[in-house]
N, C-alpha and C positions, 0 to 999 in steps of 0.2 A: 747377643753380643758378637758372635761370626758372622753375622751377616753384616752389621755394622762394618765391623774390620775387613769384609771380602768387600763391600760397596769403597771402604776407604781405600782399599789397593786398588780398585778396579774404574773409581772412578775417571781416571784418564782417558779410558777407552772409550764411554758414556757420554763424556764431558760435564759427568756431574760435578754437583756443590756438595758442600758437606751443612750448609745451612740454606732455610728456606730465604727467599726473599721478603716474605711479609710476616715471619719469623724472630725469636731470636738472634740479632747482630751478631756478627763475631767481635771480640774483645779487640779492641786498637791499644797497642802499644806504643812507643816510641823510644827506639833504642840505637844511642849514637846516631842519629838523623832519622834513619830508617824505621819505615811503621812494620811492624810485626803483626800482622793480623791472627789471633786462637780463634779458633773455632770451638765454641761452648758445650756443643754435642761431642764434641770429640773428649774434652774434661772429663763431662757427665762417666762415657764408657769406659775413661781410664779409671776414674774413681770406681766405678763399678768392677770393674776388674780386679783392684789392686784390695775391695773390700771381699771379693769372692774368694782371694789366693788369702786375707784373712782368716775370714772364717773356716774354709780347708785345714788350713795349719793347723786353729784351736781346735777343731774338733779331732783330727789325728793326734793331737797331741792329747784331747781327754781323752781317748778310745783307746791310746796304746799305751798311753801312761808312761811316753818317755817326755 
């Protein structure tokens, strides 16, 4: 997951993508005119993340019993 997040801050200097081209698309929105383009892998790593700072919680919270 940090290397994900250093490639995403880093990718300017690279000039990389966050998705491949013969890959998963990124999601096209459309809001007020303008397309918003998500990048799917980016999702993936937030859910991954947001499920990692889960389970940390639940298990300090069985371990300490507060």
């Amino acid at each position: 997951m940090l290397s994900f997040v250093a490639a995403f801050i880093a990718r300017g200097i690279y000039k990389g993508t966050l998705s491949d081209p013969n890959g998963m698309q990124p999601l096209q929105i459309i809001v007020l005119g303008s397309t918003l383009r998500i990048d799917l892998n980016f999702v993936a790593e937030t859910c991954g993340v947001l499920a990692l700072a889960v389970i940390i919680a639940l298990y300090r919270h069985l371990t300490t019993g507060r």
